[in-house]
C-alpha positions in Angstrom: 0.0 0.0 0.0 1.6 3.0 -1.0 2.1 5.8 1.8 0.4 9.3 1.0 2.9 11.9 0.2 4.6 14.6 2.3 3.2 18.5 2.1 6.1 20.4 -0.2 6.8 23.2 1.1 6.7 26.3 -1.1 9.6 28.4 0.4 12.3 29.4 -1.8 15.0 26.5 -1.2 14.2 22.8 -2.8 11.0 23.8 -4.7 12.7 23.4 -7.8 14.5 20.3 -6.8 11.1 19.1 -5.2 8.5 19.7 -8.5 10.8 20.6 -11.6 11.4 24.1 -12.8 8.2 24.1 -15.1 5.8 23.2 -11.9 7.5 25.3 -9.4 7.2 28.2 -11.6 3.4 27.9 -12.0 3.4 28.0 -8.2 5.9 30.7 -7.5 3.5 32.2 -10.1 0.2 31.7 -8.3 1.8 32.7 -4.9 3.1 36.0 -6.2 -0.6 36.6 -7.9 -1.9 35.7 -4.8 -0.2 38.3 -2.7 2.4 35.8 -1.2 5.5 36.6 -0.3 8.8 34.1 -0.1 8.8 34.9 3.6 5.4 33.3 3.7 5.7 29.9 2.5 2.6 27.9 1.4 2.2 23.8 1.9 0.3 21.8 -0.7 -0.5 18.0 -0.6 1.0 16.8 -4.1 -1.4 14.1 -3.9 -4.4 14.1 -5.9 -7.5 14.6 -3.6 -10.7 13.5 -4.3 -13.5 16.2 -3.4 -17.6 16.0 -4.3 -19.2 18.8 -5.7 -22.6 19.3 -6.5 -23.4 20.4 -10.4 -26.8 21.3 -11.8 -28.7 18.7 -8.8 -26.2 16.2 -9.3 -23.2 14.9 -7.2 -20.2 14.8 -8.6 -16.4 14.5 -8.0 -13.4 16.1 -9.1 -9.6 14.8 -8.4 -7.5 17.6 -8.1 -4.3 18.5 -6.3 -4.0 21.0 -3.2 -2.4 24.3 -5.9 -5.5 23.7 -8.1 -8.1 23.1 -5.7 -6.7 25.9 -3.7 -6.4 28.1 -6.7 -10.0 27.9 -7.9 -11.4 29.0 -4.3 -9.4 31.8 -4.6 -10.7 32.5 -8.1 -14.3 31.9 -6.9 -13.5 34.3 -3.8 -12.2 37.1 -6.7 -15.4 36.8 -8.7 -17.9 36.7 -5.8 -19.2 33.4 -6.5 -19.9 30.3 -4.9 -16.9 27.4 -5.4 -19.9 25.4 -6.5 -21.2 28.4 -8.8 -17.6 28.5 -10.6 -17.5 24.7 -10.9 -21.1 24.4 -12.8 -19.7 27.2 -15.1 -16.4 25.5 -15.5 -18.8 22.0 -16.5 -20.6 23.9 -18.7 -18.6 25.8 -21.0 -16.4 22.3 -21.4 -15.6 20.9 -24.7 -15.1 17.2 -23.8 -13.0 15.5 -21.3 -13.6 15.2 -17.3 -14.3 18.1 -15.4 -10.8 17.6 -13.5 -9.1 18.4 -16.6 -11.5 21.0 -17.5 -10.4 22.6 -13.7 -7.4 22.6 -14.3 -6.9 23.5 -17.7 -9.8 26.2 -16.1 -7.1 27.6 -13.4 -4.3 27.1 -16.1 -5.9 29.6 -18.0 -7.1 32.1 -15.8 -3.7 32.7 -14.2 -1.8 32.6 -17.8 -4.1 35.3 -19.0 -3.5 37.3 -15.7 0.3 37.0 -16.6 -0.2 38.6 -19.9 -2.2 41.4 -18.4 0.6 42.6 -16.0 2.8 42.9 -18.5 
């Protein structure tokens, strides 16, 4: 039985070593978007959690790690909408695929285009 993973923890030394460049990047991205400083390191499970939301009436689950799930509350807090608001309109503008993917690719998005917009 394999043993759940360790918290990472986001402060500057090892995060590169820990995730890649490419992955600790998006991070150090979101955590600087998010108003984070180095000085105030943020842990994220790197497993993949399971969580149930609720879509138009129906139960569902998405499998998402900590950053993302993390990341799309604090999108849902910047747009004044409910988690489970932002998720039905995440399921329904979808073109295919799962609605993990579609979250993700979702967050992705939403912090790439903020990028481009503070430059």
């Amino acid at each position: 039985m394999n043993e759940p993973s360790k918290p990472i923890d986001l402060g500057q030394s090892g995060l590169v070593d820990a995730l890649g460049s490419r992955q600790a990047e998006g991070i150090v991205v979101q955590g600087i978007l998010a108003g984070e400083s180095a000085a105030e390191p943020r842990e994220f499970n790197p497993d993949i959690v399971k969580r149930s939301v609720v879509v138009a009436g129906h139960k569902t689950s998405v499998s998402l790690e900590d950053a993302f799930w993390h990341a799309l509350k604090d999108i849902a807090r910047e747009r004044s909408v409910s988690l489970r608001g932002l998720v039905a309109e995440i399921d329904a503008s979808r073109r295919g695929g799962n609605l993990s993917s579609a979250v993700r690719l979702f967050v992705l998005d939403h912090y790439r285009r903020r990028c481009s917009e503070s430059r």
